[in-house]
C-alpha positions in Angstrom: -11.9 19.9 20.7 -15.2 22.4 21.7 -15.2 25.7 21.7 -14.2 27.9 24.6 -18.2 28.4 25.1 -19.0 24.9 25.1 -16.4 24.1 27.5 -17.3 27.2 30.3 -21.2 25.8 30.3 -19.8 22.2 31.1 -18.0 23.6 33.4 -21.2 24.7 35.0 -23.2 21.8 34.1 -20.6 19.8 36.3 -21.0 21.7 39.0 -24.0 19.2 39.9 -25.2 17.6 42.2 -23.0 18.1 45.0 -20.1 20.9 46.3 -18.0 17.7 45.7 -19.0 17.8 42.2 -18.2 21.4 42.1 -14.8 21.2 43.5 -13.8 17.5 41.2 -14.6 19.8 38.2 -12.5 22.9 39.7 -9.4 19.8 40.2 -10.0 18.6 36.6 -10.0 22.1 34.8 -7.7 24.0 37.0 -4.0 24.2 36.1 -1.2 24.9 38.6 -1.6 28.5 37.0 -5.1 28.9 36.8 -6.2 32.6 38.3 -9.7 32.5 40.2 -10.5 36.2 41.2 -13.5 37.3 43.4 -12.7 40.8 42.5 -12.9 42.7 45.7 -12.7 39.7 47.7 -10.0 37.3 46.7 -7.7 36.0 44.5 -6.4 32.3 43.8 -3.8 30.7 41.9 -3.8 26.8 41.3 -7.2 24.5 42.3 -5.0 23.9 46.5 -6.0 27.7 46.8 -9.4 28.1 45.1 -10.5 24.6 47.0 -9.3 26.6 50.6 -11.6 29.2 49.3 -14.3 27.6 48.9 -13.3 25.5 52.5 -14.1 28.6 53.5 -16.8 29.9 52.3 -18.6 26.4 52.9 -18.0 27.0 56.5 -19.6 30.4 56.6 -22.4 28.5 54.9 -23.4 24.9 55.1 -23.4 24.8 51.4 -24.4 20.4 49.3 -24.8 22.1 45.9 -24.5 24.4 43.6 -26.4 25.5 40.0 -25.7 28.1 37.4 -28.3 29.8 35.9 -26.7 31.8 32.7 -28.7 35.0 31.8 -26.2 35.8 28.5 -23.0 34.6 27.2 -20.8 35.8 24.2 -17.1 34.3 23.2 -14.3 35.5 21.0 -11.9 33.0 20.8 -11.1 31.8 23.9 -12.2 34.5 26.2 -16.0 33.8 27.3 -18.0 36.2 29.2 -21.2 35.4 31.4 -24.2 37.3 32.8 -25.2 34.5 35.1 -26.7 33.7 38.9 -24.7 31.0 41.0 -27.2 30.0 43.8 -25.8 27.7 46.3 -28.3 25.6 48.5 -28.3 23.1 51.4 -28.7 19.5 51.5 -32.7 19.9 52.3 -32.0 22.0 49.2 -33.0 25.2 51.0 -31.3 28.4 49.0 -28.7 29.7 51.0 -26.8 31.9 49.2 -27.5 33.7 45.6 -25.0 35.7 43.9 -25.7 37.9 40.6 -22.3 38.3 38.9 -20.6 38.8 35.1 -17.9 36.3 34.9 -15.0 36.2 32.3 -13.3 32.7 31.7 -9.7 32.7 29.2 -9.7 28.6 28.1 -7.4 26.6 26.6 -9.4 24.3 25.4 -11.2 22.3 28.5 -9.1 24.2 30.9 -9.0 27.5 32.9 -6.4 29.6 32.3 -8.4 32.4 34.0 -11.7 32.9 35.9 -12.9 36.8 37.0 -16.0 37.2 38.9 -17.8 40.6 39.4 -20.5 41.7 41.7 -21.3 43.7 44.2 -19.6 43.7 47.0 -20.9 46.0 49.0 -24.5 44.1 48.5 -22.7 40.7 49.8 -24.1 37.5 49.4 -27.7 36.9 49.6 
């Protein structure tokens, strides 16, 4: 089994090519329990909820695709934090949105038991 690290950079790595991609790999890692929290903004529980989210926030924008770009990350056992950039584009691959965000992921071993995202929300998304 990889380590909790391993298995959060994967879990970006998957996110590719397409939002498809992005939400198979949600499906696949996600438990029934699994907490995604957009502190500030939202808060899901099971992949039904986070994949409405995202519904959502693809029709605000027209996002294809998704990629990761980690700054930092550090483990200790299975909790993994991330310094990272999520940039979402288009499908002429035009960069739509680009968040800056720390991200803390709790694993058990390939999936999710938690996911927190912080950022600024008073910036929004851009």
């Amino acid at each position: 089994m990889a380590d909790a690290q391993s298995e959060v950079l994967a879990f970006f790595e998957e996110w590719k090519p397409t939002l498809g991609d992005m939400l198979a790999s949600m499906e696949r890692r996600f438990t029934d329990r699994t907490v995604w929290e957009n502190v500030g903004i939202s808060k899901t529980t099971g992949f039904a909820e986070a994949k409405a989210f995202m519904d959502g926030f693809a029709q605000m924008y027209p996002i294809e695709s998704g990629e990761v770009i980690v700054h930092h990350v550090a483990s200790d056992g299975n909790v993994v934090l991330t310094e990272r950039t999520d940039n979402f584009h288009d499908k002429n691959g035009q960069l739509l949105v680009s968040i800056k965000l720390m991200g803390i992921f709790e694993m058990d071993g390939d999936k999710i038991v938690s996911w927190r995202d912080y950022f600024d929300t008073a910036k929004g998304f851009g």
